[in-house]
N, C-alpha and C positions, 0 to 999 in steps of 0.2 A: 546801273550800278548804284545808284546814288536809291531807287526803290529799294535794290536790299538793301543799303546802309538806315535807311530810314526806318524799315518792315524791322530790324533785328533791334532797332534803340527806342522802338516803342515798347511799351509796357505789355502788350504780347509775344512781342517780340522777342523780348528778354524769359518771359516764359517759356516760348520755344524751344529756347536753348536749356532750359532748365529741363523740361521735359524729356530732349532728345539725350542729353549728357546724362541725367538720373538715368533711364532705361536702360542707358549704356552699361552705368556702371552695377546696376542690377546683376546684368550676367556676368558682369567680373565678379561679384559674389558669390555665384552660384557654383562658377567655375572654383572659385578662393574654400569656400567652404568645404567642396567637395575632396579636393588637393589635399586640406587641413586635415582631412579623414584620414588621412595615412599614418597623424601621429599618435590612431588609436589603437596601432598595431605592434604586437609584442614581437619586435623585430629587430631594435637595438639602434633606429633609425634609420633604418635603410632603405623602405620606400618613401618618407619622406624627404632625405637628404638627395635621394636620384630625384623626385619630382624637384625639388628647387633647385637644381641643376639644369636638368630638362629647362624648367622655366626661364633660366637666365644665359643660358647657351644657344637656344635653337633660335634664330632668326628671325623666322616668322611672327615669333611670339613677343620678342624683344621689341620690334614695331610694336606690336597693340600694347605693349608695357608703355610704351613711350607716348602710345595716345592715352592711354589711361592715366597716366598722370596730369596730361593736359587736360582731359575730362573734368579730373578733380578741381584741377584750380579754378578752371571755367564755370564750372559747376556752382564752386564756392563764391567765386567773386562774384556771376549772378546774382545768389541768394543772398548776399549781403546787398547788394542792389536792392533786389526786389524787396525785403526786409525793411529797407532805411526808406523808400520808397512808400511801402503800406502803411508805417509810421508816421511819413508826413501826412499822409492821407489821410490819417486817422487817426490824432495824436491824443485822442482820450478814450480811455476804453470804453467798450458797451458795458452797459449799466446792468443787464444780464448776459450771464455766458450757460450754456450746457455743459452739463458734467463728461457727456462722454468722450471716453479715449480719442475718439477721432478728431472730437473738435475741440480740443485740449491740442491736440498734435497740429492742425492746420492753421491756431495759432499761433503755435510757439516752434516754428521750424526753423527760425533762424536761429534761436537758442540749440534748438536740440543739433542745427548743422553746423555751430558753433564747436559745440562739444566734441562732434564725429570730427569737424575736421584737425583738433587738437587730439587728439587719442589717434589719426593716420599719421600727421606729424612725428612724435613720438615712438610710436609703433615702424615707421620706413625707417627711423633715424636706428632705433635698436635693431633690428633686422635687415631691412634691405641694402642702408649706406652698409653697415657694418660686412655682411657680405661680399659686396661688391667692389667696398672700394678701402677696407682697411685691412688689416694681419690680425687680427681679432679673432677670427673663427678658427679653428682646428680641422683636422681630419682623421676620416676614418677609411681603414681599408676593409672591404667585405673579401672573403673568400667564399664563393659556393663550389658545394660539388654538385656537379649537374647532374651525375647519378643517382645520388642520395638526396639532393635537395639540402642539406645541411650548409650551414653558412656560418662561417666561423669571424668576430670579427675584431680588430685591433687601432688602435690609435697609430697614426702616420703622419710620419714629420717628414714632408718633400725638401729635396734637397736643394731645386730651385724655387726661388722666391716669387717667379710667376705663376706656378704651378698650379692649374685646375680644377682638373680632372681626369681619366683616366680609365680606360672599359682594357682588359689584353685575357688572356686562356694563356693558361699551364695546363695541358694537356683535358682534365676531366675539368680542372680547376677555373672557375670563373672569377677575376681579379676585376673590382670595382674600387677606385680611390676617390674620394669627393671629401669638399668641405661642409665637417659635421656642423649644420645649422641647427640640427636637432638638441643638439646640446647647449648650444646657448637660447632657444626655445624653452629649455625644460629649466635654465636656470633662470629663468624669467618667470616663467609660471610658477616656482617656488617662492618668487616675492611676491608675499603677502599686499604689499602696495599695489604692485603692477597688477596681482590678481584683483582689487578691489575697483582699478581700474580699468583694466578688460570688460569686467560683469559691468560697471555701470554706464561701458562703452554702448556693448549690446542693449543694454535697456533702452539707452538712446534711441541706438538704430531701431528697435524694433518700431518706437512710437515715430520717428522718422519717417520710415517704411508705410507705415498704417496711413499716412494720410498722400506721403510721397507719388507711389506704386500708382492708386486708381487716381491721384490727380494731373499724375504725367498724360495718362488716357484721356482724360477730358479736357486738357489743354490743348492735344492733338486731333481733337474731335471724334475718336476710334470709342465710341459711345452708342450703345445700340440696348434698346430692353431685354434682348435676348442674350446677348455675350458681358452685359455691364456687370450682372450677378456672378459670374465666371472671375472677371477681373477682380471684384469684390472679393470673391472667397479666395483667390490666389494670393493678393494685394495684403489678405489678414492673417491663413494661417499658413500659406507658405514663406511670404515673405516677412512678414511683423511676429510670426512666433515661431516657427523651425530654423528657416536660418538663424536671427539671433540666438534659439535656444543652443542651436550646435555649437554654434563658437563659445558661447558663452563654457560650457560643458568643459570645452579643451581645459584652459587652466585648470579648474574646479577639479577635473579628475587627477589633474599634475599635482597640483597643490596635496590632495587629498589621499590621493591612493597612489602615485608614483614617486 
C-alpha cells in the first residue's frame, strides 16, 4: 500500500493521474459536443431539452456525472501541482523558446487549465446548479402527433413544485413536459459577455488539447512509430480544432443568427 502511495506522489506519479483523468475527460467531450449538436436544430428545443433530461435522470449516467466531476477537480488540483512543481524546478525561463503552437501550449498549461477551469466553474454554476437544484428554469410542453410528425409546442407551469418530467399519449397525441434549459442556453448565448467568453473558452481548450491529447500518450507509454502519427493527427485536428471549433460555433450562431 504504502508502494502505491508512494508511486502516485512522485512526480510520475502525479502525471499518471493527469493523464488517466485528461483521457477521461476527453470523451466526456466528445460525448458533450455531440449532445450540444441538438441545439442546432430548428425544433423549438426539444431534442435538446429531452437530451439534458436523459442526462440528469437516467442513473447510469448520473454515476459517471458524478465521476466526472471528480475527474475535474483531480485533474485540476494535479496540474496545479505539477505546474508549481515545474516552477520550482525551473524558476527562470529558457533564454530561448520555439514559436510553435505546441510548445507555446506545453508550457503554458497551467495557464490555459487555469482558464478552462474558471470558464467550467461558471458555465455548471449557470447551467447545471441552476437546473438541478434551483426554480430558475422553466418548461415546456411538446405535443407530437405521431401521425403527421407535427409537434406543436407551449410553455408549462406544473402545478407541483417537484415536478420533472413527464412522457403520457393522448390517443395519436405524444405529450412530452421537461425543463426548457434551452432557453436559458439561448439567453446566455445572447450575452455578448458570456459570448466573448465561451470563444475565448474554446481557444483555450483548443491549445490545451494540442499539447494535452498526445502527452497523456507518452506519459502512459502507448508510444509506437507506427500509431504516434495517428495520435498526433487525432490529438490536432480532431481534438485542438473541431471540437473547440463546434462549440465554439454554438453561441456565435445564437448571438448571430437566432
Amino acid at each position: 500500500m504504502s508502494e502505491i502511495k508512494q508511486t502516485f506522489n512522485s512526480s510520475l506519479g502525479k502525471k499518471l493521474i493527469m493523464a488517466l483523468t485528461g483521457l477521461f475527460l476527453c470523451t466526456f467531450i466528445i460525448v458533450h459536443v455531440g449532445g450540444n449538436l441538438f441545439l442546432f436544430k430548428n425544433d423549438d428545443g426539444y431534442g435538446f431539452n429531452v437530451y439534458a433530461n436523459f442526462l440528469t435522470h437516467f442513473p447510469p449516467i448520473e454515476v459517471i456525472a458524478y465521476l466526472l466531476y471528480f475527474s475535474i477537480l483531480l485533474h485540476a488540483f494535479y496540474g496545479l501541482v505539477v505546474t508549481i512543481n515545474n516552477r520550482k524546478a525551473r524558476p527562470v525561463a529558457y533564454a530561448s523558446a520555439t514559436k510553435s503552437p505546441a510548445s507555446w501550449s506545453s508550457k503554458n498549461m497551467g495557464l490555459l487549465g487555469a482558464i478552462l477551469f474558471f470558464f467550467v466553474v461558471v458555465h455548471m454554476k449557470d447551467f447545471w446548479y441552476n437546473y438541478k437544484f434551483t426554480h430558475n428554469v422553466g418548461y415546456k410542453e411538446y405535443r407530437t402527433d405521431v401521425l403527421s410528425n407535427v409537434t406543436t409546442v407551449t410553455d408549462f407551469t406544473p402545478t407541483d413544485p417537484n415536478f420533472e418530467h413527464s412522457s403520457t399519449t393522448e390517443g395519436n397525441i405524444e405529450i412530452v413536459r421537461v425543463k426548457d434549459i434551452h432557453a436559458l442556453v439561448s439567453t446566455s448565448f445572447h450575452n455578448v459577455w458570456y459570448l466573448i467568453l465561451y470563444v475565448i473558452a474554446m481557444g483555450t481548450l483548443s491549445f490545451h488539447l494540442l499539447h494535452g491529447f498526445q502527452s497523456a500518450f507518452q506519459t502512459l507509454g502507448w508510444t509506437h512509430r507506427k500509431y504516434s502519427p495517428v495520435v498526433k493527427f487525432i490529438g490536432t485536428w480532431f481534438f485542438a480544432v473541431i471540437i473547440p471549433a463546434a462549440f465554439a460555433l454554438m453561441p456565435i450562431v445564437y448571438y448571430f443568427f437566432k
